[in-house]
KEKE-3310 file (N, C-alpha, C; in steps of 0.2 Angstrom, whole numbers, plus 5000, padded with zeros to 4 digits):
npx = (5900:5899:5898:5896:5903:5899:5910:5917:5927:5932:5931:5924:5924:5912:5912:5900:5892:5881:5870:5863:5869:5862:5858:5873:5878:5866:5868:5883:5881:5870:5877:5889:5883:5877:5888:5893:5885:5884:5897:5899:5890:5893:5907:5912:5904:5897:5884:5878:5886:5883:5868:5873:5877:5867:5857:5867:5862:5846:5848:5854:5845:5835:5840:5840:5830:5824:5830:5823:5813:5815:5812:5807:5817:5824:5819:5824:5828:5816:5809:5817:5813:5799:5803:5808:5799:5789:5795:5797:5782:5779:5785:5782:5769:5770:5773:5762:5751:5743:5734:5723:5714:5717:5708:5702:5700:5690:5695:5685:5682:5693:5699:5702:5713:5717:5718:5721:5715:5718:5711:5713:5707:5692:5688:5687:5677:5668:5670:5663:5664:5656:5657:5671:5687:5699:5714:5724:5736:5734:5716:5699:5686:5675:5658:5661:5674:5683:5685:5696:5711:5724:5726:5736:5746:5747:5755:5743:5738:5747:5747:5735:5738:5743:5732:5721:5708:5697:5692:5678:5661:5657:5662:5670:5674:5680:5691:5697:5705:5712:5721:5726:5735:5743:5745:5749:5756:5764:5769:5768:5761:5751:5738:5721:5709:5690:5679:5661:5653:5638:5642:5656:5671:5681:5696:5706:5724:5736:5751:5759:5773:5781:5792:5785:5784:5785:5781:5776:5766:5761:5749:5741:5737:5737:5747:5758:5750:5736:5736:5734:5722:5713:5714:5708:5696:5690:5692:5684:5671:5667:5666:5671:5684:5689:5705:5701:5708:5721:5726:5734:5731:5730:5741:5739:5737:5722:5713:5703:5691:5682:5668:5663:5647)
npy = (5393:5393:5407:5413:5427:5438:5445:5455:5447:5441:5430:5429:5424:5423:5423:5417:5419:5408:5418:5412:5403:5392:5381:5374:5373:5366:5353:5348:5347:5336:5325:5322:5320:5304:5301:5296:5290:5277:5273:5277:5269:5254:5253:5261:5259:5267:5273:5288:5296:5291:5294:5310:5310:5307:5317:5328:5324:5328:5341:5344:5342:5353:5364:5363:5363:5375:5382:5383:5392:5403:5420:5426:5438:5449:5455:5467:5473:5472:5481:5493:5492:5499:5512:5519:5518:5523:5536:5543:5545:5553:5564:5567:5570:5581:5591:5593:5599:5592:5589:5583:5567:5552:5542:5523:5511:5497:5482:5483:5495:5503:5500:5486:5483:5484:5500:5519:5533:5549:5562:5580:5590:5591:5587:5571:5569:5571:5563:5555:5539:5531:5524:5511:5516:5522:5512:5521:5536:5550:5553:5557:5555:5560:5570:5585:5597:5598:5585:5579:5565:5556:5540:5527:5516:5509:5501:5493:5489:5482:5469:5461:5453:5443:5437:5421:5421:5435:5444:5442:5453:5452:5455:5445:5437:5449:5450:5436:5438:5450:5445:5433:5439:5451:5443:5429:5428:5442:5441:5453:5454:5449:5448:5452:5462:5465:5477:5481:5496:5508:5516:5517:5507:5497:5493:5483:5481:5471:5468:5474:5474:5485:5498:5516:5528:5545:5551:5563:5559:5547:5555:5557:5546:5536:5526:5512:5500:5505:5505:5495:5490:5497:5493:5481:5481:5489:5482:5470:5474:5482:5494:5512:5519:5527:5533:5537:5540:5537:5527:5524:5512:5506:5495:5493:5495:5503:5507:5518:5517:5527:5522:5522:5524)
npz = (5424:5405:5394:5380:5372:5356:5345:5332:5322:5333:5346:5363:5380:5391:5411:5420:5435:5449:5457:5469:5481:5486:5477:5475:5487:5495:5484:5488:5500:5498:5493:5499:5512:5508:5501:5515:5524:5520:5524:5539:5542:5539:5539:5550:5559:5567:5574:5580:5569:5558:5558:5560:5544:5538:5542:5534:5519:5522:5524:5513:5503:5507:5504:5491:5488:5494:5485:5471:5477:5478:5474:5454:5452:5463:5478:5483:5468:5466:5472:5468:5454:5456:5462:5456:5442:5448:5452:5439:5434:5444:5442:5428:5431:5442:5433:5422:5435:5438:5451:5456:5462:5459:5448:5449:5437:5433:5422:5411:5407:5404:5393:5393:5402:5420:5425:5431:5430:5429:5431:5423:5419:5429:5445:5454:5459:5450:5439:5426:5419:5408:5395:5387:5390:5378:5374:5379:5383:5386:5386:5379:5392:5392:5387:5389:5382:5392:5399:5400:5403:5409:5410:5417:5418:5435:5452:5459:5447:5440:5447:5446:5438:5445:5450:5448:5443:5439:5452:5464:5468:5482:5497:5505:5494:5488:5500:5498:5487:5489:5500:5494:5484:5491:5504:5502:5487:5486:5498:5508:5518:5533:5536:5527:5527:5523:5518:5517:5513:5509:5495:5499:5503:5513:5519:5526:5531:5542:5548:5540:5527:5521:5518:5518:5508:5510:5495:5482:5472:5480:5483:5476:5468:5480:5494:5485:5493:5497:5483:5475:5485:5478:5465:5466:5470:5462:5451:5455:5460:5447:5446:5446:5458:5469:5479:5496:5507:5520:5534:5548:5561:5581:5573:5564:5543:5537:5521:5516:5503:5491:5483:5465:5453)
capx = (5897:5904:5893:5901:5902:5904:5914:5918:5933:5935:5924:5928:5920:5910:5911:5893:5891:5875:5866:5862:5873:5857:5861:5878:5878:5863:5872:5889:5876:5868:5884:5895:5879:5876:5894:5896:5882:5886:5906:5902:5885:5894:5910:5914:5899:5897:5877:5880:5890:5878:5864:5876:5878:5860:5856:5866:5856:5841:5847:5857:5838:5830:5844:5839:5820:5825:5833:5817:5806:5816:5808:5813:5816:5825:5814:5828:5829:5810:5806:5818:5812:5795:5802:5809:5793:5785:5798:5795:5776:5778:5788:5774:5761:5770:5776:5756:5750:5737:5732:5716:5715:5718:5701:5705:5694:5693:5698:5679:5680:5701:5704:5704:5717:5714:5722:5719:5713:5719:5709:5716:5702:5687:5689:5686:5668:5663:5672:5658:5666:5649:5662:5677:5692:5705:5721:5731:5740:5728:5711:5694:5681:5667:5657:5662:5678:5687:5685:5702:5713:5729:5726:5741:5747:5748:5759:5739:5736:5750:5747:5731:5741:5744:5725:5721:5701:5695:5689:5669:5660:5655:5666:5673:5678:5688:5694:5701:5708:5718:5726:5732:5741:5745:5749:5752:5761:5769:5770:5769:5757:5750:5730:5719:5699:5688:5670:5659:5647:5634:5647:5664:5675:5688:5703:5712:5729:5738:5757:5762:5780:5784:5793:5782:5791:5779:5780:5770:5762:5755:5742:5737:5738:5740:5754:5757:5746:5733:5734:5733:5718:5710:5713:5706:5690:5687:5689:5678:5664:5664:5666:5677:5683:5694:5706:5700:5711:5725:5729:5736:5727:5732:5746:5735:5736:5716:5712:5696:5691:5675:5666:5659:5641)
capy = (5392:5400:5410:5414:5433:5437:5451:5457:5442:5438:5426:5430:5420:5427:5418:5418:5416:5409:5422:5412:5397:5387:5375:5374:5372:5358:5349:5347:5341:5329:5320:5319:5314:5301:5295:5294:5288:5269:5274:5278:5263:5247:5251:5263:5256:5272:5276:5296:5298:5289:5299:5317:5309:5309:5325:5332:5323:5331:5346:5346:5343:5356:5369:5362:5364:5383:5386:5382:5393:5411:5423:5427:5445:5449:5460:5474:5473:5474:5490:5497:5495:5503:5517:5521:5518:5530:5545:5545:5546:5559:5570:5567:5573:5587:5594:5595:5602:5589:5590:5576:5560:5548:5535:5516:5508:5490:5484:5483:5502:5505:5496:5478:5480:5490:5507:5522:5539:5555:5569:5586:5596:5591:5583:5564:5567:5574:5560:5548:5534:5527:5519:5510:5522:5518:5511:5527:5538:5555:5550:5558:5552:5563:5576:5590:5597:5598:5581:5574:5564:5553:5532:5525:5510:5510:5497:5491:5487:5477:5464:5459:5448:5436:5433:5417:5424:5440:5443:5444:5457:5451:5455:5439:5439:5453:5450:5432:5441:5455:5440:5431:5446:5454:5437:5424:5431:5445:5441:5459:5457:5443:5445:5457:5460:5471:5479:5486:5500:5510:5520:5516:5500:5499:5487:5483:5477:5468:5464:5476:5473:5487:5506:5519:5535:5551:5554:5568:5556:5546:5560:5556:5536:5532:5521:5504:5495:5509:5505:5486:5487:5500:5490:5474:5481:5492:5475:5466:5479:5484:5500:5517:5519:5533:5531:5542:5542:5529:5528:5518:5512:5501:5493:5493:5502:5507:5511:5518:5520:5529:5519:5525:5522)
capz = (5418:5402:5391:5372:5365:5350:5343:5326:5321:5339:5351:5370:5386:5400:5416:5423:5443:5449:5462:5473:5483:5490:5471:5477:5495:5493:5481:5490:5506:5499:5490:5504:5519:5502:5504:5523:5526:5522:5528:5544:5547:5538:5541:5558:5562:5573:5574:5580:5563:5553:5559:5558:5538:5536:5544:5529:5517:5523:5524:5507:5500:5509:5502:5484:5487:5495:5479:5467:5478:5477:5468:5450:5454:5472:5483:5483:5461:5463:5475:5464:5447:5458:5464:5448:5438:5450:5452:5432:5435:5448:5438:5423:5435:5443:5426:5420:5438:5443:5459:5457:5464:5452:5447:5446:5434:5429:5415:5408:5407:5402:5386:5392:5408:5427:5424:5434:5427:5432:5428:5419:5421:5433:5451:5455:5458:5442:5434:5427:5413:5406:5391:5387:5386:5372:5379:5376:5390:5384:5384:5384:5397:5395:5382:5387:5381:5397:5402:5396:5408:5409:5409:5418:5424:5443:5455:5458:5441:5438:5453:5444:5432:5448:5450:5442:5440:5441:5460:5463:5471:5488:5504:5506:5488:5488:5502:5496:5482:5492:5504:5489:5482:5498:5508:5496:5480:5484:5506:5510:5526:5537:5534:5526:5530:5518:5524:5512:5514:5503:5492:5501:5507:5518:5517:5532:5531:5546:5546:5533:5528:5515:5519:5516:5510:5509:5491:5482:5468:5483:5486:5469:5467:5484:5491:5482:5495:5491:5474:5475:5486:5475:5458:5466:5472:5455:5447:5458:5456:5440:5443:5446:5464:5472:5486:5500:5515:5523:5541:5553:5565:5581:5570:5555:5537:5535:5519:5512:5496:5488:5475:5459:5452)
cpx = (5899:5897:5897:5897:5904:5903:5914:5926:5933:5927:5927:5922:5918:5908:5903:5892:5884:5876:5868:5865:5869:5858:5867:5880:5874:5864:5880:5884:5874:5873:5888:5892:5879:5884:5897:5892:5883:5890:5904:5895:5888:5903:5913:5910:5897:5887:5878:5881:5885:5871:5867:5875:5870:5857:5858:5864:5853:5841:5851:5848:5835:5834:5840:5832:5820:5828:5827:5812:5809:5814:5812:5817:5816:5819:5817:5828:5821:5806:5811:5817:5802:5795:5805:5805:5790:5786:5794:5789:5776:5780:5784:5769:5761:5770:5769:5753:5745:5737:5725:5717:5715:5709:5701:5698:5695:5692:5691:5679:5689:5705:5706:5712:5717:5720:5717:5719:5713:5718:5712:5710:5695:5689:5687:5678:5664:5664:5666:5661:5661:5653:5667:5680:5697:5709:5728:5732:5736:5721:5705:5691:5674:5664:5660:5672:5685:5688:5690:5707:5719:5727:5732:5738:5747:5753:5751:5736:5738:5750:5739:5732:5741:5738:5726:5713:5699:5691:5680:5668:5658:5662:5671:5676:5685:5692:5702:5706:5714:5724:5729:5737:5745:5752:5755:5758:5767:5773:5774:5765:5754:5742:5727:5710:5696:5681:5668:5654:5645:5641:5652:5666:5681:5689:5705:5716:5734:5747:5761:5769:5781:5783:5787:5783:5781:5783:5772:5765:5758:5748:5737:5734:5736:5746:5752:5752:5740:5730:5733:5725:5710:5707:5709:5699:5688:5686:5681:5671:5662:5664:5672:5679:5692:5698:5705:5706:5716:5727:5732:5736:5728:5737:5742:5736:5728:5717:5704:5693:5681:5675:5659:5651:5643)
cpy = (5398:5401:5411:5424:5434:5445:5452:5454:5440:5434:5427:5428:5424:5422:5420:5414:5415:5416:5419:5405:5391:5379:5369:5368:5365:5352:5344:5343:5335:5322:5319:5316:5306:5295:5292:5293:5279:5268:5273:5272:5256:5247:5254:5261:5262:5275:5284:5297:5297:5293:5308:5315:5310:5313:5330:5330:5327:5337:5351:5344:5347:5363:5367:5366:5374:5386:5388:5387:5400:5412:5425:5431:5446:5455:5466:5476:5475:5481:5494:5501:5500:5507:5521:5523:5525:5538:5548:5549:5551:5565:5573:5572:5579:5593:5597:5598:5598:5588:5587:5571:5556:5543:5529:5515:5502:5489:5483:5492:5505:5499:5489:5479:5486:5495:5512:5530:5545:5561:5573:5590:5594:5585:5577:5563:5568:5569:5554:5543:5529:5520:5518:5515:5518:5518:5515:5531:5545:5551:5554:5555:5555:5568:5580:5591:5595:5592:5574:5571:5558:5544:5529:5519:5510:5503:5491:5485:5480:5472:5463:5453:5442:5433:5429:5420:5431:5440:5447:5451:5459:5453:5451:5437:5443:5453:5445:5434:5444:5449:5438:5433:5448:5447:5434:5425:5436:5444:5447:5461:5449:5443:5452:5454:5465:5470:5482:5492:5504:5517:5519:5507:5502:5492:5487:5478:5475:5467:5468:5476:5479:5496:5509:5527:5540:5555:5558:5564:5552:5549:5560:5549:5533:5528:5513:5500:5499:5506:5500:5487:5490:5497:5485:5476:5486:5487:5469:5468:5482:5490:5506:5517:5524:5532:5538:5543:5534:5531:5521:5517:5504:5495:5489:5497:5499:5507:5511:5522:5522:5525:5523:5522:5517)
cpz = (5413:5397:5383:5369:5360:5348:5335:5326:5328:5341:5358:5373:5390:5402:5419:5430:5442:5456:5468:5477:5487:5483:5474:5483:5495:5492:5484:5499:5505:5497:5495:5510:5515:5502:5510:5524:5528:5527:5533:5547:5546:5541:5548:5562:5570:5572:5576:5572:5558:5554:5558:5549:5536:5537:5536:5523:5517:5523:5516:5504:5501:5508:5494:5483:5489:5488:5474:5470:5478:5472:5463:5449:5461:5473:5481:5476:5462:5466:5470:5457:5451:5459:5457:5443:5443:5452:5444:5431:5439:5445:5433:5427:5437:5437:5424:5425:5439:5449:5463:5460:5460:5452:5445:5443:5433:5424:5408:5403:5403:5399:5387:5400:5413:5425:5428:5431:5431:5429:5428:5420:5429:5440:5450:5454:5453:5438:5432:5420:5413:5399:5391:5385:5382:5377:5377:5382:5390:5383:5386:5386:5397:5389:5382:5385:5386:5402:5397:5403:5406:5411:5411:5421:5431:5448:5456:5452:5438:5443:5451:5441:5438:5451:5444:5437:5441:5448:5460:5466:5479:5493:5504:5501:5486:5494:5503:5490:5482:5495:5497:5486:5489:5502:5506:5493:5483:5494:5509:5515:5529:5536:5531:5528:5525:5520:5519:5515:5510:5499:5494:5502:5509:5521:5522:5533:5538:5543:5541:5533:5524:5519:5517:5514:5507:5501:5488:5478:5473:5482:5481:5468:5475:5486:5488:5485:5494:5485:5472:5479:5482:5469:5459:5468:5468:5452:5449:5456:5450:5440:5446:5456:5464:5480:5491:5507:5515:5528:5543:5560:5569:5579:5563:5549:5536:5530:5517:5505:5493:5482:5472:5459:5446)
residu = (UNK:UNK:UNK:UNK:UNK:UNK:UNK:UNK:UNK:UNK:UNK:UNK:UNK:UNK:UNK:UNK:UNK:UNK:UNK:UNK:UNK:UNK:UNK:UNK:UNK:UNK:UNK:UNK:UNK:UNK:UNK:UNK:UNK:UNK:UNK:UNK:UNK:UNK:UNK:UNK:UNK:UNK:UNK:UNK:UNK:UNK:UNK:UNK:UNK:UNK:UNK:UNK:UNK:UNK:UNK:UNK:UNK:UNK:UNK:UNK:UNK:UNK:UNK:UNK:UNK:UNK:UNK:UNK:UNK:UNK:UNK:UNK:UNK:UNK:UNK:UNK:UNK:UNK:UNK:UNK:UNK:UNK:UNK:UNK:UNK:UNK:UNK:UNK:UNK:UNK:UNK:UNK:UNK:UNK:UNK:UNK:UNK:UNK:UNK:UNK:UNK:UNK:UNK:UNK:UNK:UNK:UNK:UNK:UNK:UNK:UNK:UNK:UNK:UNK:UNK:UNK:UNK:UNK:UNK:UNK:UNK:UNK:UNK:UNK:UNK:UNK:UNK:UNK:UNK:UNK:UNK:UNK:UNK:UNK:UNK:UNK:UNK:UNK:UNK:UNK:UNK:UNK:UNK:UNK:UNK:UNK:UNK:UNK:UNK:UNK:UNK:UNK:UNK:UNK:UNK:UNK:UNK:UNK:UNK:UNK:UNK:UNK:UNK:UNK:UNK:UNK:UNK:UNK:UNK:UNK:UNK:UNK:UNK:UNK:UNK:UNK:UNK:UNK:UNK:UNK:UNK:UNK:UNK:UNK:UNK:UNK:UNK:UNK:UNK:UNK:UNK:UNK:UNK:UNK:UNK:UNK:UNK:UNK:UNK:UNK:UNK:UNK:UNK:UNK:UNK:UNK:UNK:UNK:UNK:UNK:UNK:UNK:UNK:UNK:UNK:UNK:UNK:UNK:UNK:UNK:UNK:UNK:UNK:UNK:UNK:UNK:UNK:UNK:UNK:UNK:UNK:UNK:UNK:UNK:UNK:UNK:UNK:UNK:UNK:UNK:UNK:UNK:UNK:UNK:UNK:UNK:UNK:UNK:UNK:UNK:UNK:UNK:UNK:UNK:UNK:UNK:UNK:UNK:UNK:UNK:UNK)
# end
């Protein structure tokens, strides 16, 4: 495939490979099972051959239909605009000296979309958000003076967009909610379970496929899956909720998160 650029007086071609050879490959199967098919039932009259010819058929289709279902965005292209997005952040965070845990809010309370608020002056439990904050990156949250705090985006945040409805408040709910992200969409674990109790919940994820490096913004945000189970069970509830802890337990990641009032 040729492309056309254009120059100042000149025009010059760029060749464009596709990525991926599943088009390719598929294509070249099913055209030549497609021609040996007849060849080898009407006239070699060989049954084996005509059978091997429609094998690749079947598997020149099933190279096509694998092409249609890669995602748009390789895996490797997408951990890395994420570690990237979050060295940035961490840098941000270290530079000002916060040393609080971040507060996901949903997006009732943070300007129309889930974002997580990292307190400047007073710890997570002081933080109380009664109104929507503006959707600006400084923002206060409270009367007094000292209660100013940072509004970011989070890895949680933006894995919101793949719900089709906002997720309820029940158990069962969020926990359909987590699978479909987790599993589903982004197929980064094999089942998830979520338990509630008076003021916490606790996520537990099975199968998890994804590194887990010990950065410092962690201690703040959590890791990505953290931040996904955080975002989706502030959204559901309506209200602020703090990651308290992550383990791994019997070949589980745990997490537990304190919920707001």
């Amino acid at each position: 495939m040729r492309q056309k650029v254009y120059g100042r007086g000149t025009t010059k071609y760029l060749t464009v490979q596709s990525l991926s050879a599943y088009p390719r490959l598929g294509a070249a199967l099913l055209l030549a099972g497609a021609i040996a098919t007849p060849v080898f039932y009407f006239v070699a009259g060989s049954v084996p051959l005509t059978a091997l010819a429609l094998s690749s058929v079947l598997l020149g289709a099933i190279a096509l239909m694998l092409a249609r279902s890669l995602p748009a965005i390789p895996p490797r292209a997408a951990q890395l605009l994420l570690e990237t997005g979050m060295e940035n952040l961490a840098g941000l965070i270290e530079e000002l000296g916060v040393e609080e845990r971040a507060v996901y809010l949903p997006s009732a309370l943070a300007g129309g979309k889930p974002r997580a608020l990292i307190p400047l002056g007073a710890g997570p439990s002081g933080v109380e958000v009664t109104r929507p904050l503006a959707g600006r990156l400084i923002v206060q949250f409270g009367k007094d003076p000292e209660d100013v705090g940072l509004l970011v985006a989070t890895p949680g945040a933006a894995v919101m967009s793949l719900l089709e409805t906002p997720p309820g408040p029940s158990s069962s709910e969020l926990e359909a909610a987590l699978a479909r992200v987790l599993v589903g969409s982004l197929d980064l674990a094999t089942s998830v379970a979520v338990a509630q109790e008076p003021g916490s919940a606790i996520v537990s994820v099975s199968g998890l496929r994804l590194d887990r490096d010990d950065l410092w913004v962690y201690r703040l945000l959590g890791t990505p899956v953290a931040s996904m189970a955080a975002a989706v069970v502030a959204e559901g509830l309506g209200r602020p909720v703090v990651v308290l802890s992550e383990e791994r337990v019997a070949g589980m990641t745990v997490v537990r998160l304190g919920v707001g009032r």
